[in-house]
N, C-alpha and C positions, 0 to 999 in steps of 0.2 A: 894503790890501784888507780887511785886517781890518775896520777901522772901516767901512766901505760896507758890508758883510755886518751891522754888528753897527746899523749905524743900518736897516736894512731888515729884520731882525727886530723895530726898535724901531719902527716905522710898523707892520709888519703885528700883531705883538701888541698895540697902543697901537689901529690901526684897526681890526683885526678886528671889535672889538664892532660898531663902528657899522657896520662893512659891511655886516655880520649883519642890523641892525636900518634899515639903508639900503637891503638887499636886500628885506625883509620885503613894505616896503608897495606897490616896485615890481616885485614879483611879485601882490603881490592888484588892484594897477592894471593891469598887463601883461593878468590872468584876465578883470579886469573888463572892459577894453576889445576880449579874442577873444569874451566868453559876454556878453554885451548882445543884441548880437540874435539869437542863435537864443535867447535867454531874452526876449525882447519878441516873438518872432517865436510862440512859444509862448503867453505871454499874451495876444496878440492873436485867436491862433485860436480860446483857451480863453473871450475874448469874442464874438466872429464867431461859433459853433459855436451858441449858444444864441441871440443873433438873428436867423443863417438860420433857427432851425428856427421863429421867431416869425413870420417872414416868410410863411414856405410855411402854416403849419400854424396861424396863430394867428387872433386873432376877427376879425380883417380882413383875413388874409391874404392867398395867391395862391388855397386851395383852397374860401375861402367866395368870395371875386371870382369865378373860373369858376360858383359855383353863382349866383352872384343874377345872373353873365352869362346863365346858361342861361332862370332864371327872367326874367329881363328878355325876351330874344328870345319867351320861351313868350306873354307879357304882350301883348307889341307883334303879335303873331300874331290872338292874341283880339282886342284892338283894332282890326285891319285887317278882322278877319271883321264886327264888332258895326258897323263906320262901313258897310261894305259892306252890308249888312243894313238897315241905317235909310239908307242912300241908296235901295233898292230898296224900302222901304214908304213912303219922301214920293213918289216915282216914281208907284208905286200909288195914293197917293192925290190926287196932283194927278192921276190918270188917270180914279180915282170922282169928282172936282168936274169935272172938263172935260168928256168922253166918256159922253152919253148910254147908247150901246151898251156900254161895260163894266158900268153900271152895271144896267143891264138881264140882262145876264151874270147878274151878282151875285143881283138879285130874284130870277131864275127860281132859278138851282143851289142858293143857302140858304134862299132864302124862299118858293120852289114858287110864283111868281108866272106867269103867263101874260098874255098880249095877248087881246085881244081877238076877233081872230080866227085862234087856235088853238084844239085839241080834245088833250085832255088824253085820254091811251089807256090804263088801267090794265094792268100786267103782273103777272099774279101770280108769284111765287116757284116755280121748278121744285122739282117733289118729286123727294125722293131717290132714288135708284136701289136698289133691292133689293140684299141680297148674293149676290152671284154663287154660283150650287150649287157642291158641292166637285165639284173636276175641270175646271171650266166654261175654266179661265185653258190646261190641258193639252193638248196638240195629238193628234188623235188618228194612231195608226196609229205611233206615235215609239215606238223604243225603246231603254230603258236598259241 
């Protein structure tokens, strides 16, 4: 037994080093392969972190898109009113080339024009009403 003893001191003295140094790199392999990803898991966010906030916040983002949205809508608004508008003045005026009697409208309300056989009735302007004397707005016989 001696010798079994003394040859297994001579393995573990003789291998120790390299077990040491065999141990070494599969433990920094063993760390590397638990700490990879919460260490990519980290560098990922620490990239992700600064492009959301590019996304929300930046010159094209989400928070200038809602504003040229808002400005767009406001746009198309005016547009619907301005086509509305010049549909109702060609309207108009295909009403002054066709329709005698609008046009006639038209003469007399801007141009003071009359027929023929009307009579033009002047009105003059009512004069203003005096200021009422003090008291005058008071109810009489009321009291405070």
């Amino acid at each position: 037994m001696p010798i079994e003893s003394g040859q297994t001191r001579k393995n573990t003295a003789g291998g120790g080093a390299s077990a040491v140094q065999g141990r070494t790199p599969r433990r920094a392999l063993s760390w590397t392969e638990r700490a990879w990803r919460p260490a990519a898991t980290a560098v990922m966010v620490a990239l992700t972190l600064p492009l959301g906030w590019h996304i929300v916040n930046g010159k094209n983002g989400l928070s200038a898109w809602m504003e040229k949205r808002a400005e767009e809508r406001q746009l198309r608004r005016e547009i619907d009113d301005l086509n509305a508008e010049n549909a109702r003045r060609r309207d108009r005026i295909e009403q002054l080339k066709n329709d005698p009697d609008a046009i006639g409208i038209v003469a007399r309300g801007q141009l003071h024009y009359v027929k023929s056989n009307e009579v033009i009735v002047p009105v003059s302007p009512q004069p203003q009403s005096q200021a009422e004397p003090a008291g005058a707005g008071k109810q009489a016989g009321r009291v405070d």
